[in-house]
N, C-alpha and C positions, 0 to 999 in steps of 0.2 A: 750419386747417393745410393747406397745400397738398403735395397728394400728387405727388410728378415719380417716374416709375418709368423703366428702360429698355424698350424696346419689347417685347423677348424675355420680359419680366414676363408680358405679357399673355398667353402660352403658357407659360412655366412655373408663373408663380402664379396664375393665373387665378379662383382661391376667393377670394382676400387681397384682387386690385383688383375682383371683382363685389361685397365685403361693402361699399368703400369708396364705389362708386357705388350701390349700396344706402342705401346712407346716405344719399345726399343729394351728395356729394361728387363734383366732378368728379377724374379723373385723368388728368396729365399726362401723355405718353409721350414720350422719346425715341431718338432714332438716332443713335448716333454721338455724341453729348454734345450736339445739339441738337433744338430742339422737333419731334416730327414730325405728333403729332394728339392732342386729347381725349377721354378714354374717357365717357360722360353715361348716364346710365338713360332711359329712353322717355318717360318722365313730363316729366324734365327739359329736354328736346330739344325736348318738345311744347310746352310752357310759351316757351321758345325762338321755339320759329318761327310761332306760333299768330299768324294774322291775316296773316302774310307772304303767305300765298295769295291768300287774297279780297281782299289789297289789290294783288298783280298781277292779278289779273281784273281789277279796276274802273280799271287803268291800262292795259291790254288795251281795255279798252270805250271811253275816254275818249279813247285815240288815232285808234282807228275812226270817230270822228265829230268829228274835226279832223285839218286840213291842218299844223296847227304843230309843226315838230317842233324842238327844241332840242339843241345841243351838248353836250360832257360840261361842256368850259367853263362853260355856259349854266347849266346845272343845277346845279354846286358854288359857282357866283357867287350862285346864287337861294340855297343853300342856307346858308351863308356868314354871307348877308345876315340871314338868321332868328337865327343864333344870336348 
């Protein structure tokens, strides 16, 4: 089930959307009747972003030791082409 709450949830009912991201569940927030940001647990966020770092290091390292640098073009064309 997807949980949408309004943003002010997050300071009035604050026990209701931690149970929900306790669970496992992400929760929705919005402003004004649109999306503003997702509330996640640490665990979840971790799980998320885990490997995004040491795979910018190693894109850090690999341009240090080349002259070639590519366009945004360049890159969504190469990317594109994979899929």
């Amino acid at each position: 089930m997807i949980h949408i709450h309004p943003v002010s949830d997050l300071r009035n009912n604050f026990p209701q959307i931690e149970a929900v991201v306790r669970g496992g569940e992400p929760v929705y927030l919005t402003k004004n009747g649109h999306g503003s940001m997702v509330v996640l647990s640490l665990e979840d966020y971790a799980e998320l972003t885990s490997g995004i770092e040491s795979r910018l290091d190693e894109a850090d390292r690999a341009a240090t030791q080349s002259d070639v640098r590519l366009t945004h073009d360049d890159v969504f064309a190469n990317a594109r082409s994979r899929l």
